[in-house]
C-alpha positions as CSV (number, residue, x, y, z in Angstrom):
1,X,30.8,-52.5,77.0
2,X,31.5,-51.5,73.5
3,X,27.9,-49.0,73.3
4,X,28.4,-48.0,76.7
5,X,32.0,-46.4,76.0
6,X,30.3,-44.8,72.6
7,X,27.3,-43.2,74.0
8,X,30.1,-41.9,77.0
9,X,32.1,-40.5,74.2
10,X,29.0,-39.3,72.3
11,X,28.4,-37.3,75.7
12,X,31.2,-36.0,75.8
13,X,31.3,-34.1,72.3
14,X,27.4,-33.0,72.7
15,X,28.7,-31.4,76.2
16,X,31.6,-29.6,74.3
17,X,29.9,-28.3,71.4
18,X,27.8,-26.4,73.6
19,X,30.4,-25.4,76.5
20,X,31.1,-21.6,76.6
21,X,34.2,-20.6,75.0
22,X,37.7,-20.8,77.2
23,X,38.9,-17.8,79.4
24,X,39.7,-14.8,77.0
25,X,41.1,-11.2,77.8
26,X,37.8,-8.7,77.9
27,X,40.8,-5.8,78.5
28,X,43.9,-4.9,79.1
29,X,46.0,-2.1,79.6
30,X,48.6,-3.0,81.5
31,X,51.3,-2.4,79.7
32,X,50.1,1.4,78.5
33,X,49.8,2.1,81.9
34,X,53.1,1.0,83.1
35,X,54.9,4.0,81.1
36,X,52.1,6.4,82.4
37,X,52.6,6.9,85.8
38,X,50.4,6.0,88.9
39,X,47.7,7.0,91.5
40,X,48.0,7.4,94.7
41,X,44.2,7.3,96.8
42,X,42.4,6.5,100.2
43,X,38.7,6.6,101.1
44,X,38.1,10.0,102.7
45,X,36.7,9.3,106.5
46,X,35.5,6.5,108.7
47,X,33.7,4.1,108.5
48,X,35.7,2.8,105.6
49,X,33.9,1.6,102.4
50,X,31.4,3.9,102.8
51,X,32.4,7.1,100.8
52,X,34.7,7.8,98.3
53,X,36.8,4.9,96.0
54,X,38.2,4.9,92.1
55,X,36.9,2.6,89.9
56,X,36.9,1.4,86.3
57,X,33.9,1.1,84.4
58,X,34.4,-1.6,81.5
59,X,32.2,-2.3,78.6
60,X,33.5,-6.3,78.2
61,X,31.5,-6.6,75.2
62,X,27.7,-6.9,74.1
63,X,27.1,-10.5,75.0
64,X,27.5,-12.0,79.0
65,X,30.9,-12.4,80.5
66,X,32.0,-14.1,83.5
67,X,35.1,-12.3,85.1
68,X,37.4,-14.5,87.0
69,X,41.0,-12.7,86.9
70,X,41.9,-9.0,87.3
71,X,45.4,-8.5,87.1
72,X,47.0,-5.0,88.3
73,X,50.1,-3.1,89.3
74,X,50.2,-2.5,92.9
75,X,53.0,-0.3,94.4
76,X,51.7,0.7,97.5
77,X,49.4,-2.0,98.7
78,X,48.0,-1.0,102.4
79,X,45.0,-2.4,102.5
80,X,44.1,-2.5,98.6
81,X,40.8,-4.7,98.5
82,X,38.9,-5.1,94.7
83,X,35.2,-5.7,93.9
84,X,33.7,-6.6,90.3
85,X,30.1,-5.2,89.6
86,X,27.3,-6.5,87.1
87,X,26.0,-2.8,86.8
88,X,23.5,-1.7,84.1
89,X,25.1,0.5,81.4
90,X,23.4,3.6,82.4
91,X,24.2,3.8,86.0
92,X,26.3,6.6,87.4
93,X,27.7,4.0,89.6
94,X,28.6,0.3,90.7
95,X,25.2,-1.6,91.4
96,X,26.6,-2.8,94.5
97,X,23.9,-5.1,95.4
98,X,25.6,-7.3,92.4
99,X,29.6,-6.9,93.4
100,X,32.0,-9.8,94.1
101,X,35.4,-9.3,96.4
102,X,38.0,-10.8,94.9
103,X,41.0,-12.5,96.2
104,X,44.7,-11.2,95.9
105,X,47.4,-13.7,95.2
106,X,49.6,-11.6,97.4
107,X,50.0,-8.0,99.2
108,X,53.5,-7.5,98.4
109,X,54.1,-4.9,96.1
110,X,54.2,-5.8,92.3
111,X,52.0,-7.0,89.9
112,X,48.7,-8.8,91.9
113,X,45.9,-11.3,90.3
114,X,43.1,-10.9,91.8
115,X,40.6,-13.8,91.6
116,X,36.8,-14.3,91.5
117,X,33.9,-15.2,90.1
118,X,31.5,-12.4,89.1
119,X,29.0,-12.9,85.7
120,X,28.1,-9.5,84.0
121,X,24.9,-9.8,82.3
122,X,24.8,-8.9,77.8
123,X,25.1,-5.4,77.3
124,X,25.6,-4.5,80.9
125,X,29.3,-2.8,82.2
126,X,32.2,-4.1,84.9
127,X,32.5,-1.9,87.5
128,X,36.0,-2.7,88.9
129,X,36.2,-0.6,92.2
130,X,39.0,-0.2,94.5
131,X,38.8,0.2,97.9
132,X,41.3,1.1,101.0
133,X,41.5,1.7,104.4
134,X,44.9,3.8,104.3
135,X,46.6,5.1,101.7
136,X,47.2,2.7,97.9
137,X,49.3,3.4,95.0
138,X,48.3,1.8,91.5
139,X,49.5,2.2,87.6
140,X,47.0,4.3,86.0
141,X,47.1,5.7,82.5
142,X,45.7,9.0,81.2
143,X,42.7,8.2,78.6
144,X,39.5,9.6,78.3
145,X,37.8,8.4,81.7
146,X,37.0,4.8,81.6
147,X,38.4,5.9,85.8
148,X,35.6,7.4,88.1
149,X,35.6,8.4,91.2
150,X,32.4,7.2,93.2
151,X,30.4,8.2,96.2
152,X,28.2,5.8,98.7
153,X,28.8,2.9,95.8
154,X,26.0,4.3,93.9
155,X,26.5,7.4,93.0
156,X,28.7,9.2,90.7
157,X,31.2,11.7,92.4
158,X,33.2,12.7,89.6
159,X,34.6,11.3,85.9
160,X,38.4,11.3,86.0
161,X,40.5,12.0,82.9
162,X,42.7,8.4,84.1
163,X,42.3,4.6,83.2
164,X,43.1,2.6,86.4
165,X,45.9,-0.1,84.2
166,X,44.2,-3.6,84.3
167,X,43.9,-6.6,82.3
168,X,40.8,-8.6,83.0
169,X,40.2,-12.2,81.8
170,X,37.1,-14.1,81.4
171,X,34.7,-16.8,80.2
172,X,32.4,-15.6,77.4
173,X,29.2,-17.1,77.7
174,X,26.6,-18.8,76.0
175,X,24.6,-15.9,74.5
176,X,20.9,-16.6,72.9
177,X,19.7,-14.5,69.8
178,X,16.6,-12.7,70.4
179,X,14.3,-10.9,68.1
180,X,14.2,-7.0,68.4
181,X,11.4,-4.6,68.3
182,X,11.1,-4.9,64.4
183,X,10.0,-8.4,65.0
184,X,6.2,-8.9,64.2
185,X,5.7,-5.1,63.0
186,X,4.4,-4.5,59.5
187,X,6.2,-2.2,56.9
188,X,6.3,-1.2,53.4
189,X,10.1,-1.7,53.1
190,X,12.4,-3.8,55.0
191,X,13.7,-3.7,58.4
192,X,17.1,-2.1,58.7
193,X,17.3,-0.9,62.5
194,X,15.8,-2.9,65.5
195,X,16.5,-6.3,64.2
196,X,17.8,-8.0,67.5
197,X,17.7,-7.1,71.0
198,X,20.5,-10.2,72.0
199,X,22.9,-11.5,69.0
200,X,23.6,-11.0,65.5
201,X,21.7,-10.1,62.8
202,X,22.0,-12.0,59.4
203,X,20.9,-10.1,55.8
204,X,16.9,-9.4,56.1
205,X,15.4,-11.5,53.2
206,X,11.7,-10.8,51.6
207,X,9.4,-13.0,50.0
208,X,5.8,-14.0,50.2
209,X,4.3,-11.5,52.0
210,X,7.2,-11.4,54.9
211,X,10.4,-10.4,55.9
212,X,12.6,-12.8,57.5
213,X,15.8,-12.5,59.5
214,X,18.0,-14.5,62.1
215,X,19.7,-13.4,65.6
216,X,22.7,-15.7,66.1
217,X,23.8,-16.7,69.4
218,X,27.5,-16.2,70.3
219,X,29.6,-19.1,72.3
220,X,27.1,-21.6,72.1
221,X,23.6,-19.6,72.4
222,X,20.7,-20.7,70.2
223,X,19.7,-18.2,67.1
224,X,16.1,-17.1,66.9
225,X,13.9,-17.1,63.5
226,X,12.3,-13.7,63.4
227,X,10.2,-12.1,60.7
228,X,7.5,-9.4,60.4
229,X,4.8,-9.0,57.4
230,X,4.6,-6.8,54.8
231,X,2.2,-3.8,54.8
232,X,-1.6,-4.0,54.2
233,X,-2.0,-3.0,50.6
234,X,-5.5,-2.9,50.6
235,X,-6.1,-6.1,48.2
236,X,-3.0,-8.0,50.2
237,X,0.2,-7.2,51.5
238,X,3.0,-4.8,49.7
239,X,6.5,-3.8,50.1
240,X,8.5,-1.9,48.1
241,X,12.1,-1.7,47.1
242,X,15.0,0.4,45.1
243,X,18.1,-0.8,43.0
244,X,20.1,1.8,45.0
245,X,21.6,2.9,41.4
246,X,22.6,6.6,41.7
247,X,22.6,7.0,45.3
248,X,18.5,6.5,45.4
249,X,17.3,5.2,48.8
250,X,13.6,5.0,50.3
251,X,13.3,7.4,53.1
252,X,10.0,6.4,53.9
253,X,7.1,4.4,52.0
254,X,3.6,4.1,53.0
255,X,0.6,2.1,51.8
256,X,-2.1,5.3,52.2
257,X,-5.0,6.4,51.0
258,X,-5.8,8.8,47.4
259,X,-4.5,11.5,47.3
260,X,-7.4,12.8,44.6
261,X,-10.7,11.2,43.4
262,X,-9.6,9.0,40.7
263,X,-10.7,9.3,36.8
264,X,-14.3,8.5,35.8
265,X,-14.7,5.0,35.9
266,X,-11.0,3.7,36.8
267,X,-10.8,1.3,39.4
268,X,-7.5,0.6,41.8
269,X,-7.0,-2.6,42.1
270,X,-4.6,-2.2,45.3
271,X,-3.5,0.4,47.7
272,X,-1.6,3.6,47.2
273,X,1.6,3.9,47.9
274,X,3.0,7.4,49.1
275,X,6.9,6.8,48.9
276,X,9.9,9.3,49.5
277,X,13.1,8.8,48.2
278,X,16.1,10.8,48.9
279,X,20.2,10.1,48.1
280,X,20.7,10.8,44.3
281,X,21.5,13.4,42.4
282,X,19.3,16.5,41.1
283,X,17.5,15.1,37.9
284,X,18.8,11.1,37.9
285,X,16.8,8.3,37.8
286,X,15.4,5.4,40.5
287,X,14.0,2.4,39.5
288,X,11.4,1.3,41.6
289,X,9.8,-2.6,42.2
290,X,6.5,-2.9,44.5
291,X,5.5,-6.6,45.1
292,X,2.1,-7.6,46.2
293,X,0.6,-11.3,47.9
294,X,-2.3,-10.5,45.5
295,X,-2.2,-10.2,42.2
296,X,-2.8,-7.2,40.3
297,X,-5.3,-8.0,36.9
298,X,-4.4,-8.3,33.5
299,X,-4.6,-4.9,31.7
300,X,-4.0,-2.5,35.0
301,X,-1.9,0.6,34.2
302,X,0.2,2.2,37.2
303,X,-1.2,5.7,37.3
304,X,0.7,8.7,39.1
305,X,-0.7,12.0,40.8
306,X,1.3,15.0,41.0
307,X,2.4,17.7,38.1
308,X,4.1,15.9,34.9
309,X,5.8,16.7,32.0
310,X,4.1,17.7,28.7
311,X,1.7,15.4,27.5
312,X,1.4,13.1,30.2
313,X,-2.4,13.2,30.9
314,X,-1.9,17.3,30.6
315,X,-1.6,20.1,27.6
316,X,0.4,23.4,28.2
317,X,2.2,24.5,31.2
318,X,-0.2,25.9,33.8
319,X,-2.2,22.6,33.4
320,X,0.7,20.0,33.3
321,X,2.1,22.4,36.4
322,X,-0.8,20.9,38.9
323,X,-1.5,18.0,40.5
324,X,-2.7,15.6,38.1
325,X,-3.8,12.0,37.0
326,X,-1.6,10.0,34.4
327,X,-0.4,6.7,33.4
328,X,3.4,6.6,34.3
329,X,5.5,5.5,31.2
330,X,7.5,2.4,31.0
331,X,5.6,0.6,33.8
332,X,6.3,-3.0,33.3
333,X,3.7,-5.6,35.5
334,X,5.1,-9.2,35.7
335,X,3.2,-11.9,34.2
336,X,2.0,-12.4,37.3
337,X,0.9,-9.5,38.4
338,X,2.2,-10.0,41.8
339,X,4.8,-7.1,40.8
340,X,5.4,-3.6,39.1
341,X,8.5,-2.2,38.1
342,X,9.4,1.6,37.1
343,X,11.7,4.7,36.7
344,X,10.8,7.8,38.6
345,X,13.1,11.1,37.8
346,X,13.8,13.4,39.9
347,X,12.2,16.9,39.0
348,X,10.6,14.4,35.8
349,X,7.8,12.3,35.3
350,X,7.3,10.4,38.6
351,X,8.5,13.2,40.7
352,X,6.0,15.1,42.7
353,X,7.6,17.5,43.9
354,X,10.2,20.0,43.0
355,X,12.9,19.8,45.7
356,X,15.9,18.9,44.0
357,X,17.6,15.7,44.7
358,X,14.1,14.0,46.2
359,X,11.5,12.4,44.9
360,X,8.6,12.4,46.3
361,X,6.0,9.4,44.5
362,X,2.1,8.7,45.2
363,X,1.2,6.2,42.9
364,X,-1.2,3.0,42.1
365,X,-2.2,0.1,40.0
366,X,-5.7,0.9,37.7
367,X,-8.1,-0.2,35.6
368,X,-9.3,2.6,33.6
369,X,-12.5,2.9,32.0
370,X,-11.0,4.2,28.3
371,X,-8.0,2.2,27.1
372,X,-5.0,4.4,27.4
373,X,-4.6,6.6,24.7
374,X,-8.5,7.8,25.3
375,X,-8.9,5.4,22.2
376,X,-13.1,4.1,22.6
377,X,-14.2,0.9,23.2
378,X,-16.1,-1.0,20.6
379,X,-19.5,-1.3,21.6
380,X,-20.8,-4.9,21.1
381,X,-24.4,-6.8,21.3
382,X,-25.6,-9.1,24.2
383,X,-25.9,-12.8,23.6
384,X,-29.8,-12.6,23.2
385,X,-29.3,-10.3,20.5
386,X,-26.3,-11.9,18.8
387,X,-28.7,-15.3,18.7
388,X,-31.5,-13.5,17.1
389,X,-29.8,-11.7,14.4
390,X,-28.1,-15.3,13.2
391,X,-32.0,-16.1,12.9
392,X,-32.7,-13.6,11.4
393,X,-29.5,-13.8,9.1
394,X,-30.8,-17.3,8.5
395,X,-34.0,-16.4,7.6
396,X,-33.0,-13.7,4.8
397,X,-30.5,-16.4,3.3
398,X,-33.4,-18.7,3.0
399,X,-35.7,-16.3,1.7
400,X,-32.8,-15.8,-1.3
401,X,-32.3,-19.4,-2.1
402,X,-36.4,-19.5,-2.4
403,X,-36.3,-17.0,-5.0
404,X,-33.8,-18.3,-6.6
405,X,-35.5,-21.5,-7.1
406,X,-38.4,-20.0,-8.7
């Protein structure tokens, strides 16, 4: 009896973690409207309920909502009957294929609770629409048109400058996390925008060739895991990121081909990357990190195309003016190689153009040919011919010791 009245009770707290969350207000202006006035209205011509009728349009939040109480001030009644309506959010009207009547708990005059059940799907509107056959007074309150006057139940008549003063009460309910759009798509730089279609978004994280994120569910709804790759970096993926010191964001950043033939004889070792940054100020400094899934190799310098400053792969000003390849300074690869970090200045070295406050950066990782500096490579023998001249070294240090023996 003892494990049968546990596993009950276990039941029981399983059921209640995952119940939606109690009745709640979605809106209320009740009060507000009170001091404001009132509005008197009747639908214009038999048949009844078939032409015009006020209504409220209510956003009740971005997750689903069950409606189950509207409360209003009713001083005329006559007739007053009140319909709830899961509409979509861009509809000039109640969706009136999806409406509930709901029940007064009087038709004095006074303040009336209407009761129903009507669910309103996430990110979907109440229509609250008010219907008579003679002539109703309510409370209204004069705001910026959440009251509209509709025609036929599906189509807008005219927005009035008037809140119709409710208060509406509810159930949220359980509301899943869903991936958005930016779920599954590869890019250079993080996600910022698209994230979820359904639930909240947590902090996007990168690492190991992927960005990952979380939608969190709201009264009881499940998250969802989502994540998207980085770019193709030719050898690998890539992102890229900023330190956001001074103001310096990326504005867009592209893994794309060269922009010119490279040197003789240097070799990229990964894609380029064409990034634009905008946000700081004329002639301050962004540092820059790109990561890769594939390591760059040992000895790679990060060269840059565009015009540069004195001495950097150019002499004198009309050549250091054009577009130009030379090994940005200060590049730092980690051990690893499966990262580069450096400083681009605006209107400086890194910058390629000369719009003030942007920098605009097509860069990539190299092996050159020449060691930088132009400094020349030490020529050196094969292994066939390093074997023979230790013969041959041999052979003249025998020859000597023969001589000397004599």
């Amino acid at each position: 009896m003892k494990t049968f009245a546990l596993r009950i009770a276990a039941l029981v707290l399983a059921t209640a973690a995952t119940a939606p969350a109690f009745a709640a207000t979605l809106f209320d202006n009740l009060e507000a409207a009170g001091k404001a006035g009132n509005v008197s209205f009747q639908e214009s011509y038999p048949p009844y309920y078939a032409a015009r009728r006020l209504a409220n349009r209510i956003p009740v939040g971005p997750g689903p909502a069950r409606i189950e109480t509207v409360t209003m001030d009713v001083y005329v009644f006559n007739g007053l009957t009140l319909q709830v309506c899961d509409t979509a959010p861009t509809s000039n009207g109640p969706d009136t294929s999806r409406c509930t009547t709901f029940t007064p708990d009087g038709t004095a005059p006074g303040r009336r609770v209407f009761t129903g059940s009507q669910d309103i799907a996430g990110g979907n509107v109440a229509w609250i629409v008010l219907r008579t056959v003679g002539m109703s007074t309510v409370s209204s309150i004069i705001a910026d048109g959440l009251a509209w006057i509709t025609n036929n139940g599906g189509i807008d008549w005219s927005q009035m400058p008037t809140t119709l003063g409710m208060a509406i009460t509810g159930t949220p309910m359980p509301w899943n996390g869903a991936c958005g759009t930016a779920a599954l798509q590869p890019r250079a730089t993080a996600p910022a925008t698209y994230l979820c279609t359904a639930g909240t978004a947590s902090a996007v994280q990168s690492a190991n060739g992927e960005y990952t994120w979380e939608c969190a569910g709201a009264n009881g709804g499940a998250a969802q895991q989502c994540s998207a790759p980085w770019a193709n970096a030719g050898q690998g993926t890539g992102t890229v990121q900023t330190d956001g010191a001074g103001g310096w964001q990326i504005t867009s950043a592209t893994f794309t081909s060269l922009p010119a033939p490279l040197p003789t004889g240097a070799q990229a070792t990964q894609g380029p990357l064409a990034l634009v940054l905008d946000g700081g100020a004329d002639g301050t400094s962004a540092q820059v990190t790109v990561h890769y899934t594939t390591p760059v190799p040992a000895g790679a310098v990060y060269l840059k195309y565009g015009p540069s400053p004195e001495g950097l792969g150019c002499t004198g000003t009309t050549a250091c003016a054009q577009p130009h390849w030379y090994v940005l300074p200060g590049a730092q690869f980690a051990p690893d190689g499966l990262s580069v970090t450096f400083t681009l200045t605006d209107g400086g070295a890194g910058d390629s153009d000369t719009t003030p406050g942007r920098i605009t950066d097509p860069g990539v990782p190299v092996l050159l040919a020449v060691p930088p500096g132009n400094a020349q490579a030490i020529p050196t023998l094969g292994p066939w011919a390093l074997a023979l001249l230790g013969l041959l070294a041999a052979a003249v240090a025998g020859r000597r010791l023969t001589h000397r023996a004599y």
